[in-house]
N, C-alpha and C positions, 0 to 999 in steps of 0.2 A: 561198489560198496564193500564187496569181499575184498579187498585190495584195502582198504583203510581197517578192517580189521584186522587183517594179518598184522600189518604194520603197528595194530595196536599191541600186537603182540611183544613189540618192544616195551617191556614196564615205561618205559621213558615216558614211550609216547601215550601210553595208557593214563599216568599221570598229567600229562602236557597237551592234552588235544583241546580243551578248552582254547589254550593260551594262541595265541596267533604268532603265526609266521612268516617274522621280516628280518631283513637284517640291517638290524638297528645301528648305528653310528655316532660313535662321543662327537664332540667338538673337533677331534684332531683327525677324523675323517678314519678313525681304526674302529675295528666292531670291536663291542664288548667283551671281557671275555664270559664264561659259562656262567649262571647263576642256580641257586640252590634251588631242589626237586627234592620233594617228598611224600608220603601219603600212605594212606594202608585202602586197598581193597580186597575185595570176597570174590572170585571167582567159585562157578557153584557148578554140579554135575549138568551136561547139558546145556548150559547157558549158551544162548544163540550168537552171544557178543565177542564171544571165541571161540575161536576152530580148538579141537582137541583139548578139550578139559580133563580131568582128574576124575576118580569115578566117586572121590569126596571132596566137600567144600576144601577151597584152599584160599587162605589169606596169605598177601602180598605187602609186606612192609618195604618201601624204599625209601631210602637220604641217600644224600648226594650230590651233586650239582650235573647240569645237561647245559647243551646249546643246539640249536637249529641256526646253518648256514643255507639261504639258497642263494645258489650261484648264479650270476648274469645270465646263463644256459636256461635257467627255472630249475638244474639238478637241485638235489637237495642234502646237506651232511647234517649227520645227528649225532655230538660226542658227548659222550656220559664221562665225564673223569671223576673217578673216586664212588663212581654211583655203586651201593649198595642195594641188594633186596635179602629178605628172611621168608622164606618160603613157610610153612605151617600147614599138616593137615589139621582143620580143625576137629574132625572125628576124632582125633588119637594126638593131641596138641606136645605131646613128647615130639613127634615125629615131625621134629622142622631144623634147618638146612640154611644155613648166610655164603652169600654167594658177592662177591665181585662182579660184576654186570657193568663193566669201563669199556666197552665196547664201544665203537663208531657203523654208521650207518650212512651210505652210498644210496641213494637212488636216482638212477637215471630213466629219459623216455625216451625211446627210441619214435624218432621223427617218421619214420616212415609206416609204422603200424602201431606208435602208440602202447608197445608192449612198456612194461615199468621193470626194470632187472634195480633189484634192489641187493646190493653186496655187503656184510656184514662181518665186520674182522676185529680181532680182540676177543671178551666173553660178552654173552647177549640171551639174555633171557627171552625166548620165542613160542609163541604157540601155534603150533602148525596142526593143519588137519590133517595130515597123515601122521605124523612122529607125536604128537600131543604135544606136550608144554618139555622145551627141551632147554638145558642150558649148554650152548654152543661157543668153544673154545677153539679159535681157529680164522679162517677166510672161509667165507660160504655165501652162495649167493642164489635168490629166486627170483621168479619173474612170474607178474600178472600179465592177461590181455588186455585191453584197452577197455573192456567192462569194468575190469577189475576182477575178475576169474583168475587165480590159482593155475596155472600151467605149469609151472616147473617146481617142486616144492625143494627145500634149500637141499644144495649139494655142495659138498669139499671140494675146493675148489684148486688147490694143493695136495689132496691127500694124506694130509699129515693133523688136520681138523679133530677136536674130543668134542662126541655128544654124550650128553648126560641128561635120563630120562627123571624128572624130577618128577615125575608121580610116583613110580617106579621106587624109585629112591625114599621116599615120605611116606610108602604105603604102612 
């Protein structure tokens, strides 16, 4: 369970968990390419549906377009191109933030225990429970346990990675 929230911590996928994931094929046996994602939600102090929240409500505007590929493997790719979000504390509504979020999302499972190393390269809006809600410019990558428990919380994975604390930032 903890493992599909982090993951929700991609806006993408916070907007798109509804939508199911196949990959779909025209006629000429080529996948589609991306299609338009948008929406605005509330993230609120505490809220149990995200690790590290904000210590005020925060609204999440995103457009853009996404696609979910899973691969013959069952891996899974998530690319956002052109995706947008506007971050806003709403205590103090001056205090909001537009961000690129065209980031790609890797996640793999490791066959032999199940662990999920999920690598994320490009910018990607995350909410993590140690770092809160971070906007991550770079290669970076984390990994659940086969519960879906939180073991490694995301690292640079090059060293040359920009985090940016967007509470911090909005406060």
């Amino acid at each position: 369970m903890k493992r599909a929230i982090v993951l929700a911590i991609s806006v993408i996928l916070a907007l798109t968990m509804a939508a199911p994931t196949v990959l779909a094929q025209s006629d000429n046996g080529v996948a589609p390419g991306p299609h338009p994602s948008s929406g605005t939600f509330t993230v609120n102090p505490g809220d149990r549906n995200f690790p590290g929240t904000c210590t005020f409500p925060l609204q999440l505007e995103v457009s853009g377009k996404e696609k979910r590929i899973t691969q013959p493997d069952g891996s899974l790719i998530i690319t956002s191109p052109g995706l947008d979000v506007t971050a806003t504390n709403l205590d103090t509504p001056e205090n909001q933030a537009r961000f690129s979020i065209a980031g790609t999302f890797f996640e793999t499972t490791n066959p032999e225990n199940d662990e999920v190393t999920t690598v994320v390269t490009g910018r990607n809006l995350l909410f993590d429970p140690d770092a809160g809600i971070v906007l991550l410019s770079g290669n970076f990558s984390f990994v659940f346990d086969a519960e879906g428990n939180l073991i490694q919380s995301f690292e640079d994975t090059d060293g040359k990675g920009q985090v940016i604390d967007v509470c911090a930032l909005l406060a």
